[in-house]
C-alpha positions, 0 to 999 in steps of 0.5 A: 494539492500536489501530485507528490502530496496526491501519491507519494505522502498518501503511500507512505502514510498508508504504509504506516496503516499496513505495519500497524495492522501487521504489527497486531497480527504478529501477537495474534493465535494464528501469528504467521499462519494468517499470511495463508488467510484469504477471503475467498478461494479465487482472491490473493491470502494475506500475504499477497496483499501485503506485497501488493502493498509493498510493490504498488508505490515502488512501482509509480516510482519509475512512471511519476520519477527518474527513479527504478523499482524492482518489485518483490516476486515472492511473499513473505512467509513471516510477518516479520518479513512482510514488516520488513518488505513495507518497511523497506518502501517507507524508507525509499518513499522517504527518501522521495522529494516532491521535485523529483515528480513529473509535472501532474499532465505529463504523459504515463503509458501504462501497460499490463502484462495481458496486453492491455495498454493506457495512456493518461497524465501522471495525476491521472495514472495516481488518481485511477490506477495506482492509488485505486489499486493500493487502497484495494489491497490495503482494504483487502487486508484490513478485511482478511485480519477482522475476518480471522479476528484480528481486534481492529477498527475502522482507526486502525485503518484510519490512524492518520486522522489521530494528528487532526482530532481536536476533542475526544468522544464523551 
């Protein structure tokens, strides 16, 4: 496998995950109130999950490409704009070739704002940090929505494995 097949196809087929997620939230009782929603007192609302997920592929794009990213600050207040956020890194992983990657062993030097600093290969930096990351907030999100109600399940987290299935339950 790839290291664009390792990162770049999972963020963008992950994307599609959120976008569907949201796009059930927006017809939800709460709508754009759920964005506010978290799961406990000290971890990030909804809405800050969102960006995460948004930022975090953008953000490999500088350490696995020649490419730059600027990350979002600020969350979106309306689920129609938070689409729009992911939306907007589909697009850019999209436009995304596999020979625009590094070679999986070449160095990232990963530093994060409290100083700490790690050295590791580029398949390394997808594998422990990046994707670990990713999956952390799409999961987090996932939870927040089946927490507050949301109708959705373990294929609405895992809808890429519709294009696999050979023969339906019953």
């Amino acid at each position: 496998m790839t290291l664009y097949d390792q990162s770049i196809a999972v963020y963008r087929a992950r994307i599609d995950t959120m976008l569907g997620m949201l796009t059930k939230a927006e017809a939800h009782a709460k709508g754009d109130a759920l964005l506010e929603s978290r799961l406990a007192e000290d971890m990030h609302p909804l809405a800050t999950q969102a960006r995460f997920v948004a930022n975090l592929p953008g953000e490999a794009l500088p350490r696995l490409t020649s490419r730059s990213f600027t990350s979002r600050d600020d969350n979106e207040t309306t689920i129609a704009g938070a689409k729009a956020a992911l939306q907007e890194t589909a697009d850019l992983l999209d436009s995304v070739t596999a020979d625009e990657l590094v070679a999986a062993d070449s160095t990232v030097v990963l530093d994060l704002p409290n100083g700490m600093q790690f050295t590791l290969s580029a398949e390394e930096y997808v594998r422990d940090w990046s994707l670990t990351n990713f999956y952390f907030h799409l999961t987090a999100a996932y939870a927040i929505l089946r927490m507050e109600g949301l109708d959705i399940g373990k294929i609405d987290f895992m809808p890429h494995m519709m294009k696999y299935m050979t023969k339906g339950p019953g």
